[in-house]
Every structure is written in structure tokens, then in C-alpha cells.
C-alpha positions in Angstrom: 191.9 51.1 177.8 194.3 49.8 180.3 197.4 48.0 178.8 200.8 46.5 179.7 203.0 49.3 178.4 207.0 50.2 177.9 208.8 51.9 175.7 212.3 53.5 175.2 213.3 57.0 176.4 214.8 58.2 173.1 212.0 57.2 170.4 210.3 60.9 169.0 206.7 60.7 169.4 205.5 60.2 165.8 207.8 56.8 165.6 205.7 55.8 168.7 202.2 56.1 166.3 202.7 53.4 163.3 199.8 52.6 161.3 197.9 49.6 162.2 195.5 47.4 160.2 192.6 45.7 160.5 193.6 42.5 158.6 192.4 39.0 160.0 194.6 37.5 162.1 198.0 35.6 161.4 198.4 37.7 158.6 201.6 39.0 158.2 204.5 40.2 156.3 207.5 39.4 157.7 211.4 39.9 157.5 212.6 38.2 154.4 214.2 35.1 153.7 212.0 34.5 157.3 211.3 30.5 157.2 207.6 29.9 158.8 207.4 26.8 161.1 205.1 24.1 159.9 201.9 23.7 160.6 202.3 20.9 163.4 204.5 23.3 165.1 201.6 26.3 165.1 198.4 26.4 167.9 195.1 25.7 166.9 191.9 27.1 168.6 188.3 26.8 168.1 186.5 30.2 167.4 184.9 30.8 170.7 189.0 30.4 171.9 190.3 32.5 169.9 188.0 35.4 170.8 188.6 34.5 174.2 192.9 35.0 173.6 191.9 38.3 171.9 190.1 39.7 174.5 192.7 39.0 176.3 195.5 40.9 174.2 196.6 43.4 176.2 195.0 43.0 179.7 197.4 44.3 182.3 198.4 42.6 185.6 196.1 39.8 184.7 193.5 41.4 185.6 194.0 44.4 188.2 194.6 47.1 184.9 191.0 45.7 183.1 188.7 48.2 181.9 185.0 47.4 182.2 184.5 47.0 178.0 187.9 44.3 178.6 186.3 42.8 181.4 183.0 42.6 179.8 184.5 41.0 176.5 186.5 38.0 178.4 183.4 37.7 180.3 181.3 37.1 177.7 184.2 35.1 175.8 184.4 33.3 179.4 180.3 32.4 179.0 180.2 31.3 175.7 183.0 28.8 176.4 181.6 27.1 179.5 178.0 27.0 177.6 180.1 24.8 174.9 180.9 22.6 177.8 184.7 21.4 175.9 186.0 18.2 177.7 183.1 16.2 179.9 184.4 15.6 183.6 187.8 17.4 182.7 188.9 16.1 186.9 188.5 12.0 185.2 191.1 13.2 182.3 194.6 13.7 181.7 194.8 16.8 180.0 193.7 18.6 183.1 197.3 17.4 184.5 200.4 19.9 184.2 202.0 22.9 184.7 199.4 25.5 183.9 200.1 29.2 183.2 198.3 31.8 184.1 196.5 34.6 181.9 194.1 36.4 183.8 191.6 36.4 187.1 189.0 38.1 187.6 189.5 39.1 191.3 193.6 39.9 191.3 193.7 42.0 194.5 191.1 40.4 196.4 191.4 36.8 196.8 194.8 34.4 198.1 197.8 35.8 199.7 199.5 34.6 196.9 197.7 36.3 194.5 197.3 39.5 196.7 201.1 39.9 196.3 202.3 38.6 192.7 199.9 37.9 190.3 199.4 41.5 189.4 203.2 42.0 188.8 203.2 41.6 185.0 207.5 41.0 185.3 206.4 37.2 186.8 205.1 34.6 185.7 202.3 32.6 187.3 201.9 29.0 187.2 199.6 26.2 188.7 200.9 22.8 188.5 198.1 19.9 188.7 199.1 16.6 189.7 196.4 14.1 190.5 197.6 10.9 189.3 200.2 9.9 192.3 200.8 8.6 195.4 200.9 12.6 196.4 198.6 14.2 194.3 198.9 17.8 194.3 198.1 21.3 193.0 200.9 24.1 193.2 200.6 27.7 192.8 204.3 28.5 191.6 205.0 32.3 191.4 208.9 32.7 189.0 209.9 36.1 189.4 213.2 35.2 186.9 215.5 33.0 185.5 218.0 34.8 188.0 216.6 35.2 190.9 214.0 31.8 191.3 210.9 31.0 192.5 208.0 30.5 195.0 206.3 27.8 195.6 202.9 27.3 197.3 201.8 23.6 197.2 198.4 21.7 198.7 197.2 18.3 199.1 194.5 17.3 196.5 191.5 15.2 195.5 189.0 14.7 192.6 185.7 15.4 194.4 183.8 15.1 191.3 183.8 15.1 187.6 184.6 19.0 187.6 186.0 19.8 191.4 189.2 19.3 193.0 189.7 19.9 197.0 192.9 20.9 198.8 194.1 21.7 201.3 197.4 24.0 201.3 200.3 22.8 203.7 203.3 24.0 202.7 205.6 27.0 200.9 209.1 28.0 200.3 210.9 30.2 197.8 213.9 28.7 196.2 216.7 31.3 195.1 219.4 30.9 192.6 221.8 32.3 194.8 220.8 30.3 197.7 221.6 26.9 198.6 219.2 26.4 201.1 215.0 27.2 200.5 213.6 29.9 202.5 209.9 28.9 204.1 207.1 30.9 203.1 206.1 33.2 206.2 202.4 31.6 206.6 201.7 29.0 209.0 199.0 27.3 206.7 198.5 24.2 210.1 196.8 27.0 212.2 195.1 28.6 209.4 192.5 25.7 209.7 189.7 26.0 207.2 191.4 28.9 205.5 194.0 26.8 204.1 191.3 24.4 202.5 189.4 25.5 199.2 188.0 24.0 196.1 188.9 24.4 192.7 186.0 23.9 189.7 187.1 22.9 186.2 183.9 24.9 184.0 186.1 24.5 181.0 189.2 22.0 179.3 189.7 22.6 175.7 189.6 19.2 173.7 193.1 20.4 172.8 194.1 20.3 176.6 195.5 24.3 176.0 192.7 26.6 177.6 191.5 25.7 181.2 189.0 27.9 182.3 188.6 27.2 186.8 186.5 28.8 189.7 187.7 29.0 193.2 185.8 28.9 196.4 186.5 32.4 197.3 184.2 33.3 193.4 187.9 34.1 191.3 187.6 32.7 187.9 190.7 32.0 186.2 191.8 31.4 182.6 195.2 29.1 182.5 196.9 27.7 179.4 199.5 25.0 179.1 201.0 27.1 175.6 200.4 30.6 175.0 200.3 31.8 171.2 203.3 34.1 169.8 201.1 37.1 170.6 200.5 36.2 174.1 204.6 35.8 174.5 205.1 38.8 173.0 203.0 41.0 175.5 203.9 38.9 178.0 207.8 40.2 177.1 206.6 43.9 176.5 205.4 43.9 179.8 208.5 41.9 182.2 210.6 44.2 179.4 212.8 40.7 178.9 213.3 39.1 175.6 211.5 41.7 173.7 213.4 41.1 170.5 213.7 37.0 170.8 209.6 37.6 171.3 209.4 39.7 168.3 211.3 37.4 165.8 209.4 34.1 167.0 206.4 36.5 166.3 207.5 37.1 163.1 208.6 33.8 161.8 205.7 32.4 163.5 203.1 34.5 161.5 205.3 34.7 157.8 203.1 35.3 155.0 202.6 37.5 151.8 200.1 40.2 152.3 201.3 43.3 154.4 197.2 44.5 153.7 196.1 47.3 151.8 195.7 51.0 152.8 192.1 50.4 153.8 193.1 48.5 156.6 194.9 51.4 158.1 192.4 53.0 159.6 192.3 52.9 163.3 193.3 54.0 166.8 196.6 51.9 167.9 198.2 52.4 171.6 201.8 52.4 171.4 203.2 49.2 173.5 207.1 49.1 173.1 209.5 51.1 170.7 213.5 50.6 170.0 215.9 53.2 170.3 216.3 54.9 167.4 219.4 56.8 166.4 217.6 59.7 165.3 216.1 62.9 166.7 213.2 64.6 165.9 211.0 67.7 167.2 209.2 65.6 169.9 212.2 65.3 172.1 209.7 66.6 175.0 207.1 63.3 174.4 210.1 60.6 175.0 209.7 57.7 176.7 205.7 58.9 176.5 202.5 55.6 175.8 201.4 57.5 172.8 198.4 57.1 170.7 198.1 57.4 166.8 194.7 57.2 164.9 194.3 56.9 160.7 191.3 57.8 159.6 190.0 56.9 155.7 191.2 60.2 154.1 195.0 59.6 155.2 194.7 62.2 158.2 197.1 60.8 160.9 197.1 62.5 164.4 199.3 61.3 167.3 199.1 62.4 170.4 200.3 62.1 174.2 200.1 63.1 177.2 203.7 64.6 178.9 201.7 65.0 182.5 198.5 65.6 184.0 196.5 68.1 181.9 198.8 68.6 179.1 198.7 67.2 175.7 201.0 67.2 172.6 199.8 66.4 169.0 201.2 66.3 166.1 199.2 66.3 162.4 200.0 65.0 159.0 199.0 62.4 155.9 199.6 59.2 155.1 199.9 57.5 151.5 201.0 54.4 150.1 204.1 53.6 147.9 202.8 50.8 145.6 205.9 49.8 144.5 208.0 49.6 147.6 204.9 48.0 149.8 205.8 50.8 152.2 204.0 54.5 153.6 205.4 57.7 153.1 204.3 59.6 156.8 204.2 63.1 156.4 204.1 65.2 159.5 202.9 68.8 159.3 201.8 70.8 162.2 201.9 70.1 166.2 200.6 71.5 168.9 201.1 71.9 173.3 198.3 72.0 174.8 197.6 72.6 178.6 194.2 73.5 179.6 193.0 76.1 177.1 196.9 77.5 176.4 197.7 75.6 173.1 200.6 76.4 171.3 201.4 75.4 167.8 204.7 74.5 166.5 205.8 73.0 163.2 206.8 69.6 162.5 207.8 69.0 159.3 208.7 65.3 159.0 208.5 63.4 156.0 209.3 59.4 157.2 209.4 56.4 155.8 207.2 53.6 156.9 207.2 49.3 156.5 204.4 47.0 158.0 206.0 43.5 159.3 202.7 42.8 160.8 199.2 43.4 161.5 195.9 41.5 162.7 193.2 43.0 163.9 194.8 43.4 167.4 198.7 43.9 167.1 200.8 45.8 164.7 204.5 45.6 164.7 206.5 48.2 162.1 209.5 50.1 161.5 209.9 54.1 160.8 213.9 54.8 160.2 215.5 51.4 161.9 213.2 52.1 164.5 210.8 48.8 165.5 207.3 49.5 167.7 204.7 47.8 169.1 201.1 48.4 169.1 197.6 47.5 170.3 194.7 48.3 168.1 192.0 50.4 171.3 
């Protein structure tokens, strides 16, 4: 499964592996004294939506890191959307208009310059602005690499064609630079590209709420845009530039506040680790830091984690898991480990008994703390 992965360089490997849970999502446990926005304030999405977001959960590059089960889920997700039609003629309303942000494509590497060369770079952010309603009407590819550095900006003339197609034509680009005064062109002369700077863009879906735009180019990329992402989205989104990690985290967690932490059964699962703080610990995995670790739970409490340090190798480390009714927490108890590359293994004891606390768990993300330590994961 190919996901948008950090983490820190000091984190032992067993902190990397919380335990997950297969509660529904939005519900959470969160840092007391927390206050949860209202309900005006939260997104709301229809069911065939929501699986679409969740296939979505942890997609890397927008697309160039998908594995064929991911693609084949937001496919289908993708399918079952456009068969619901949403809003009729989505060109004729004014939801379609906006600044648009990117979530996925199905043909990253393959299709516009501009995609060719950013929109696999999980650290930017990809925009389309659509603007049909003026004297100029427009649609703008804008490519922000930072709040320090700036932007680029690739824009084309536009019209409706129909109830579901816009044309344009693309005529001119620059980048704008915070430390610039000036704008530097965009190194493509779109006026002798002819016909290559023209296209069409189909609208297949508009969510009723306006969120979730679902578009098809003329080259046969489909992409999925929304005007808000969800807390879960942001937070991914931060795991993977590796900015505002811990602003992400605590909208997360105000975002999704409620009383149930779920219940032993739900930790049963194999979770990818996305994103761990340093911890001011050590531990016997000092060889696995800074290692994308995975941890599964299975029914009877077994916990294995494991890693890969390079090609071939593999560490693993062994123990229980059991719940402490009273404090709402899990004691982890780590027994044996063991190197193994090729058919050498080599076992090692462990011999780590840790504390665990659950701040939040759906069926697709799990975010925890083990000695002061927070992680990440994504349920595989």
C-alpha cells in the first residue's frame, strides 16, 4: 500500500506501531477540556462521498504512489458518484465557480506540463481556479509550493460549451515569488503551441453541497477537486509537505471530540505508521529510527511490529496487549525481537512494558501517544 509517509529519526520502533481501531468514523477521544466546534462549522457528505474521501486517505502524490486495490477503490467510488448524477448542468451553476483544490488524478505523470512537474510533489499544493461569470472568464491551474516561497500560475481563456463542458484555451503563465518583486514568465510559449494549448474540461460530478467536483480532461485524466477538505484530509495533507503537523493534529482533534476511545475489540488490525514526535526516550530499536513501520493486533492481544532497515532485512519485535479498564489506556508489553536478513535471523530480547492512550481512531486513521510520544497511522 503506497502512502504519504514521515516520521522522526529518534522514535524506537515499537512507538512507531500504536494500536488502531476499527470504530466508525468521527469517533474520537480527544485531549480534555478540548471544545468541539459546532455543527454548522463541521462538513457534511453524502455516503457515496464519504467513501470516495476514504479511499482517498492516504493516496500519495495524488495519484503517482496508488496501488491497484487504491486505485480500484476511488474508481469505483468515482463510478458510483457520476451514476448519482449530483448537480444537473453543473457549467449553468455557481457552485462550479472557485478556487478548487486538488486531491487526486488519475494520470499524474502522463498528462500537462504542469502536472508532469508538480502535482506529484505531495509538499504543494494544487489548485484550479474557475471563473466563468466575467468579462474574462477563466480557469487557472495555480501550483503554491509555500507560504515563503510563492506560487505558479498557469491561466486559460474559457467558455461554457454545454451543460457539463468548459473549453479553453491556455495563453499565459508566470510564477510569483515572495522574494521577488517582479513575476517571472513561465518558460512555454503557449501562442505557438496551437492546438496543444486548447483542451476541454467535463464536469461528471458537483456535489449539491458545491465541495466535491469530480472533472475529465481531453487528454482522458480524471480528477477529483474539493473547495474544503475534511480535518483528515489536512492532516495527511501536513504529514506529507511535513508543515503544520501539530496545528493539523489539534484541529483534528477538536474537530472530531467525543466520548468513546472504543473498546479492545476494535484493535485488531494492520496500521502503517505515518508520522511520529520525538520522544525523549530510548529504547532497544535504536537501529529501526526514522524507519515507516508496520504494527498488526490480532484478537488474542498478540502485537507484532515490524520494519524494514534496508533491502532484504527485517526487524520485529513481539509482545501482548491488554486493557486498563480504569485508566481507558493499554499496557503494551514487548517481549522478544528478532534481525532478520535472508534466512540469518537473529533474536534479541526486548523487554518493554509501555504505556498506551487512544486520542483517536476511525476506521482509517489512528492518532495515539506511548510515553509523551504522539504517532500517526493509516489502517492497510
Amino acid at each position: 500500500m503506497a502512502v504519504g509517509v514521515t516520521s522522526t529519526a529518534s522514535l524506537p520502533l515499537w512507538r512507531g506501531f500504536k494500536i488502531g481501531s476499527r470504530a466508525r468514523p468521527r469517533h474520537a477521544a480527544m485531549v480534555s477540556g478540548a471544545v468541539k466546534p459546532s455543527q454548522s462549522d463541521q462538513l457534511v457528505f453524502t455516503e457515496p462521498e464519504t467513501k470516495l474521501i476514504e479511499a482517498l486517505l492516504g493516496v500519495q502524490g495524488r495519484g503517482r504512489g496508488v496501488s491497484s486495490k487504491q486505485l480500484q477503490d476511488v474508481e469505483s467510488a468515482v463510478q458510483a458518484l457520476e451514476i448519482s448524477k449530483g448537480v444537473p448542468d453543473p457549467t449553468s451553476s455557481t457552485m462550479i465557480e472557485g478556487s478548487w483544490q486538488l486531491i487526486f488524478t488519475t494520470r499524474p505523470g502522463t498528462a500537462s506540463p504542469i502536472q508532469r512537474t508538480f502535482v506529484a510533489v505531495d509538499s504543494f499544493k494544487i489548485f484550479q481556479e474557475v471563473y466563468l461569470r466575467t468579462d474574462d472568464p477563466r480557469v487557472t491551474n495555480v501550483v503554491k509550493f509555500s507560504d515563503l516561497i510563492g506560487e505558479l500560475r498557469v491561466e486559460a481563456a474559457a467558455s461554457i460549451k454545454d451543460g457539463k463542458r468548459i473549453l479553453f484555451r491556455f495563453d499565459r503563465a508566470a510564477f510569483s515569488f515572495k522574494f521577488l518583486p517582479f513575476k517571472v514568465p513561465y518558460p512555454v510559449p503557449f501562442r505557438l503551441l496551437g492546438d496543444e494549448a486548447k483542451g476541454w474540461l467535463d464536469t461528471t460530478y458537483l456535489s449539491d453541497t458545491g465541495n466535491i467536483r469530480i472533472s475529465k480532461g481531453n487528454k482522458g485524466t480524471t480528477f477529483v477537486l474539493q473547495k474544503v477538505t475534511e480535518p483528515r484530509q489536512k492532516l495527511l495533507s501536513a504529514i506529507s509537505s511535513g508543515e503544520g503537523i501539530l496545528e493539523a493534529i489539534e484541529e483534528f482533534t477538536l474537530y472530531n471530540k467525543v466520548d468513546s476511545k472504543g473498546d479492545f475489540r476494535s484493535l485488531v488490525g494492520e496500521w502503517q505508521l505515518l508520522w511520529a514526535c520525538e520522544s525523549g526516550g530510548e529504547s532497544w530499536s535504536d537501529i529501526s529510527r526514522g524507519l515507516k513501520g508496520v504494527q498488526t493486533i490480532k484478537e488474542d492481544g498478540q502485537v507484532a511490529n515490524w520494519a524494514v532497515p534496508f533491502p532484504g532485512s527485517r526487524v520485529t519485535a513481539t509482545g501482548t496487549l491488554e486493557e486498563n479498564a480504569k485508566s481507558k489506556t493499554y499496557s503494551v508489553l514487548m517481549k522478544e525481537g528478532v534481525f532478520q536478513f535472508g534466512p540469518l535471523k537473529l533474536p534479541f530480547d526486548v523487554q518493554e512494558n509501555l504505556v498506551m492512550e487512544i486520542l483517536y481512531v476511525d476506521n482509517k486513521i489512528r492518532i495515539g501517544s506511548i510515553d509523551k510520544a504522539t504517532v500517526v497511522h493509516l489502517r492497510l
